[in-house]
Every structure is written in structure tokens, then in C-alpha cells.
N, C-alpha and C positions, 0 to 999 in steps of 0.2 A: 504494500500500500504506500501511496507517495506521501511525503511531508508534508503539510500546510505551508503557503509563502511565509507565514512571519513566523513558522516555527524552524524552518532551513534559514531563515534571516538572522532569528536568536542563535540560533546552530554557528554559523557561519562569523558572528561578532565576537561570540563567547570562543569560539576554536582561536578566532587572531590576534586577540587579547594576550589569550594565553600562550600561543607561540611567540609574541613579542616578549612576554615573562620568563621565556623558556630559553631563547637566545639569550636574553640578558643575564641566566642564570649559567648556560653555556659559557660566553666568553668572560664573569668574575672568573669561574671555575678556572678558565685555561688561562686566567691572567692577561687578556690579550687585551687590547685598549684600540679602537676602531679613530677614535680621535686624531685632533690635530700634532704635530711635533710637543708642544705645548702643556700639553696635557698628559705625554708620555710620562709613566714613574716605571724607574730600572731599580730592582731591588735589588739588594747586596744579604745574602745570606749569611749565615758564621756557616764555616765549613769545616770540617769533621777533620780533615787534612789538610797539609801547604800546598797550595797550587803551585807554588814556586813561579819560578821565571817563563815554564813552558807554557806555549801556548796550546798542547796539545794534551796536556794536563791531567789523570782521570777525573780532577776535582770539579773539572767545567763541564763533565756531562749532564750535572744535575742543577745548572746555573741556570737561570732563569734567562733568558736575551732579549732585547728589544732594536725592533727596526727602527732607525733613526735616519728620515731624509735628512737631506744634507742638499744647499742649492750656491751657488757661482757667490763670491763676495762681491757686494753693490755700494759697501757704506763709505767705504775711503781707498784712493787712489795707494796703490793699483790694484785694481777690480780685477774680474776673472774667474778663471775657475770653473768650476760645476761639473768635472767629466767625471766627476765618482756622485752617484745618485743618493746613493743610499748606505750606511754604516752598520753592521749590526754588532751593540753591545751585551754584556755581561761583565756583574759584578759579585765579588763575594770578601769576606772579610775572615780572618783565623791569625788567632792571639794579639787584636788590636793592630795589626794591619790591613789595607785593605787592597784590594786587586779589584786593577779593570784590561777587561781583555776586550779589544776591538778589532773585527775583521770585516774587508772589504779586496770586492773585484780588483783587480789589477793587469791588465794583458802584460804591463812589461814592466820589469824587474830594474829599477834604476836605485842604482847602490853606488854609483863610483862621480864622484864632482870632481875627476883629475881637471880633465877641459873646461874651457868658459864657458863655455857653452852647453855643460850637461848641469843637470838639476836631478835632486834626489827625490825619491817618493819620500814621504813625512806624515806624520799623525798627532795630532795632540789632543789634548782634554782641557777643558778650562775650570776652575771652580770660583766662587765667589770667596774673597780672602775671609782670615777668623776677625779682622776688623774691621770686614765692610756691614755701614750702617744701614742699608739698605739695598735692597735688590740690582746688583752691576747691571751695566750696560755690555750685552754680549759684544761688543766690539773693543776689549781690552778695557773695561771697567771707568769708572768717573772719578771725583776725586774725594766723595764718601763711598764708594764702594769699589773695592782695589779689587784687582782679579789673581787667582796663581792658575797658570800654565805648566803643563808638563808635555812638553815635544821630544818626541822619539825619530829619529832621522835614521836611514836603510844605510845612507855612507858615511855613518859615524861608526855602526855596529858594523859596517863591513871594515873600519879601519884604516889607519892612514898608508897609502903603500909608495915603495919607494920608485919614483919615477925609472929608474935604469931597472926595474924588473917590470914595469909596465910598458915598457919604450927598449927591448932589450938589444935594438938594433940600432940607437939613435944614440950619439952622445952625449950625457948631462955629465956637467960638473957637480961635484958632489962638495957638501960641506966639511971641512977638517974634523968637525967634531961632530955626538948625537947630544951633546949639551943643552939645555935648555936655552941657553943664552944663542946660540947661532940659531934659533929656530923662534922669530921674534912674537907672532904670533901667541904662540904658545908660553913665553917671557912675560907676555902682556896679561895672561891668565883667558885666554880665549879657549870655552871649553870646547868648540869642535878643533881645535889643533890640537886636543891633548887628548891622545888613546887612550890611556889609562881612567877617563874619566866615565867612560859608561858614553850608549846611544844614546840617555835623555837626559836634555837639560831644563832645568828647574828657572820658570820665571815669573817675575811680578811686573804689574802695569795697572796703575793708574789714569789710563787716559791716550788718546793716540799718542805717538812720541816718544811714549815714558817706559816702553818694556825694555826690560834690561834680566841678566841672572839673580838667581836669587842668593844671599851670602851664603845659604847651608847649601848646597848642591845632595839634596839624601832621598830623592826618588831613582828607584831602579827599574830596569826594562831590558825587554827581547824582544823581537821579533823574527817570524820565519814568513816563506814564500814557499808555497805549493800550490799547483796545477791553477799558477795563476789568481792566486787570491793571499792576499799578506792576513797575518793574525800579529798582532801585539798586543804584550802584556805591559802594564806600570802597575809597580807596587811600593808605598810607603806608609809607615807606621802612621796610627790616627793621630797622632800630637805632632801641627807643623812647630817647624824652629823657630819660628817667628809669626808674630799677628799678621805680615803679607800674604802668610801662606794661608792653605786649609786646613782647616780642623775639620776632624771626624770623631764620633761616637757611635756606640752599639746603640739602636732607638732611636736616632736623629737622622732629621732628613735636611737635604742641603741641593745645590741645582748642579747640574754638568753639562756642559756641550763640547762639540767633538767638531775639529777640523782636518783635512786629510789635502795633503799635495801631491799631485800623480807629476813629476820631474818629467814624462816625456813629454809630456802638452805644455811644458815649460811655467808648470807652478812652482812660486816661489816668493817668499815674505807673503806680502797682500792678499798675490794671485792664487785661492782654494777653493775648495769645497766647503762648508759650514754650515751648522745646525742653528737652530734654536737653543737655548736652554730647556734640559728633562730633569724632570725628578730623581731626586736619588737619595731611594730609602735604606738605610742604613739599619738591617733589621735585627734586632737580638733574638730572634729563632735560630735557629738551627736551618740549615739547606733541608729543604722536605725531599727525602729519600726516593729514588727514580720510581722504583715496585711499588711502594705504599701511596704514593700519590697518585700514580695511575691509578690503580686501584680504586682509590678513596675517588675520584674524578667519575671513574666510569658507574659506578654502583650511585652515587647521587645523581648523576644524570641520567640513570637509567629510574631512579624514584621519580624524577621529574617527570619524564615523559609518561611512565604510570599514572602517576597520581594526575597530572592536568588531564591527560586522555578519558581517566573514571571520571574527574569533575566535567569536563564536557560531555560528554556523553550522559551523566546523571542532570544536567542542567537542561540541555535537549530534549531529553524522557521528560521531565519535568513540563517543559514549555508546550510538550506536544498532550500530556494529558490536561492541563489545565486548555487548551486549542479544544479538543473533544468535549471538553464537560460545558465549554462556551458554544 
């Protein structure tokens, strides 16, 4: 026997209610966030184990990630940028330090600035300093709200190498000594001259203009390259050295955004890639374990769709015998 029109109407409103209920109960569950850049929050879990340096890590299979576009720099000269679309992060935290791993497409591997004319792929995170009074300006911060930067550079971690092994057919003069002082650069305290310093350097800015290193240099980093897509990690204890820098806690949340320089399109200073500012919850749970969350995921969502299916269908029976008795 057919429905009544306004008992398939009730049917039909009460069924779209509830699937609009039922996605929204879908993507809390799966953590996803359909929203603008804006509104993205990347959680950082305590994790059970050190992730370390790697970026291939077992500790990041149960990190949480979020896609984070990223679009061409517009706000000050020199603009550019945009061939990397999209970043995808993850973060976690284990014994008051904290890790952020960021990977992203890449067709070509640029790791060597011998020539003038080559440029490095590069990556960095921004955060708002432990003494900015107020929410920075993602474009290197204001002058109450300072910013700290952490840039990870492909041909710092690949190392300074000596021109007569890169040119092994050309002849370079070579310097008398490997002393500090005939290498002025590096005399000067310049940390991409100095190997020994690590691929990321630590900065603060106040404002265009104003970025400069930061005195403590104590953030660490790796990066690798596979089949065409970079992964880097930065990791530093939650207490920066200084009020420039960022502070982190277990429960606190704070904001990050993420810039990336592809060297073959000739990105470099200005010319990137760049986000918006995302959340970054700083959580005192524990990483929710890969088996038990599935798990726990699929069995509420599989109540869900029970229980709204019985509630429709009992609301429809409903609608259709009060239809008959009218």
C-alpha cells in the first residue's frame, strides 16, 4: 500500500535531519574539519614513545594530520610562490617536547645553492612569541605581537661541500687553512655557513624588516625525500629561551602556520607558498591507540546509523497511523 503525501513528506524531512546529524557525528568522530584554513585545529598528542628526528617514525602512524592549503605570498614585495598547494601536518608531544612533522609534493629535489642561480627547497612553521600580547600578524608579526620561526633548509642538511669535489675537473684555489677565520661568513656567526649547526634555524621578527636569528639556536630537524615528496620533522622542548620564542604546555593551545619554498621555481626569502594560521592543541591525553580507536569509531557509528534508522522509521509509522485515524 502507498504512503500518504504528507506522511512520505514527514518520512522524507525527518530521514534529512537526521543524516545531516549523522554526518556531523561522522566527521567529530574522524576528527576531520570540512572548514576554512582558519578554523583548522592540528592536535599534538603525548606519545607513548620519541619520535625522534625520523620522519618515518612508528610514532607518527597514530598522529593525527591535517591538510593545510597553503597559497602564493601577496603581502610584501617579493611576492610569488604558490606551486606547492597544499601541506599536510602532524603533531605530537613526549617528555615536554614537542614534534611537528610536515610533508609535501615535490617533483624535484633541490638541496645544493653551490651556483647563483640555484635555490633550495625550505619549510618552516611560525608561532606567535611567549610575549606577544595579542594575536600576530601572519606576515612576520607587529610590534605587540612578535613571531618565532623555525626554517628547515634541504642544502643546509645536505651540507657545505667543497667546490674541487663538486667541480672535480675545474680549478679552485683553495684556502691555507679550514679555520674559522678564513671562512668569513661563518667568522661572522652566519648559521647557514656553519655545518655543524643543524638544517634549522631559529628566528624572531617583529615586523617586516626585523627577522633576524634567534640568541639560543635549540630547535632540531631532519628531513628526507622519497618518491618525490619531502617529510620534515622540528622538534624542541616546551620552554623557549627566551619570551621571542614559543612557549608550549600539555592543555594549551597556541596558533601555527606553515610556509614551504620549492628552489626550482626559484622560491626564495618572500617568494612561497603560505598558510593561514591553524590551531594547535597541545593535548594532555595520550595518542589514542590505532586498534582501539578504530574500533571505538566504527561501533558508534555503526549505533548511529541504528538508532537514527529505528527513530525514522518509528516516526514515519507514527505519522502514517495518526494519517489513517484522520
Amino acid at each position: 500500500m502507498t504512503l500518504p503525501k504528507f506522511v512520505r513528506r514527514r518520512f522524507l524531512s525527518v530521514a534529512g535531519a537526521l543524516a545531516v546529524l549523522l554526518a556531523a557525528g561522522v566527521l567529530q568522530l574522524a576528527a576531520a574539519n570540512p572548514a576554512a584554513s582558519q578554523t583548522l585545529a592540528l592536535t599534538a598528542y603525548q606519545s607513548d614513545q620519541d619520535p625522534g628526528l625520523n620522519p618515518k617514525a612508528d610514532a607518527w602512524d597514530r598522529a593525527v594530520h591535517v591538510q593545510v592549503p597553503l597559497t602564493a605570498q601577496g603581502a610584501t614585495y617579493p611576492t610569488g610562490g604558490g606551486s606547492v598547494p597544499v601541506i599536510s601536518a602532524r603533531a605530537l608531544h613526549y617528555q615536554g617536547k614537542l614534534y611537528v612533522l610536515v610533508e609535501w609534493q615535490d617533483d624535484t629535489r633541490d638541496d645544493s645553492t653551490v651556483k647563483v642561480q640555484d635555490f633550495a627547497d625550505a619549510v618552516a612553521v611560525e608561532f606567535p612569541a611567549r610575549s606577544a600580547s595579542t594575536v600576530p600578524s601572519i606576515c612576520m608579526g607587529q610590534a605587540d605581537g612578535g613571531v618565532n620561526i623555525w626554517q628547515w633548509r634541504a642544502d643546509s642538511q645536505r651540507g657545505i661541500k667543497d667546490p674541487a669535489d663538486l667541480y672535480a675537473s675545474a680549478l679552485v684555489d683553495m684556502y691555507p687553512s679550514k679555520e674559522d677565520v678564513f671562512y668569513t661568513a661563518r667568522a661572522a656567526g652566519n648559521v647557514y655557513a656553519n655545518p655543524l649547526q643543524g638544517p634549522v634555524q631559529t628566528l624572531v621578527s617583529r615586523a617586516f624588516g626585523t627577522l633576524s636569528p634567534a640568541d639560543v639556536q635549540d630547535v632540531k630537524g631532519e628531513g628526507a625525500y622519497t618518491d618525490g615528496k619531502w617529510a620534515v620533522v622540528f622538534a624542541r622542548q616546551f620552554a623557549g629561551a627566551n619570551s621571542d620564542q614559543a612557549a608550549f604546555s600539555a592543555g594549551s593551545t597556541t596558533d601555527i602556520a606553515f610556509a614551504v619554498w620549492n628552489g626550482s621555481q626559484g622560491d626564495r626569502n618572500g617568494r612561497k607558498s603560505i598558510s593561514q594560521f591553524v590551531q594547535l592543541k597541545i593535548s594532555g591525553l595520550a595518542v589514542p591507540g590505532a586498534g582501539e580507536t578504530n574500533k571505538a569509531v566504527i561501533w558508534i557509528a555503526v549505533g548511529l546509523v541504528l538508532g537514527t534508522t529505528a527513530l525514522g522509521l518509528g516516526l514515519a509509522t507514527y505519522g502514517y497511523r495518526e494519517g489513517r485515524g484522520k
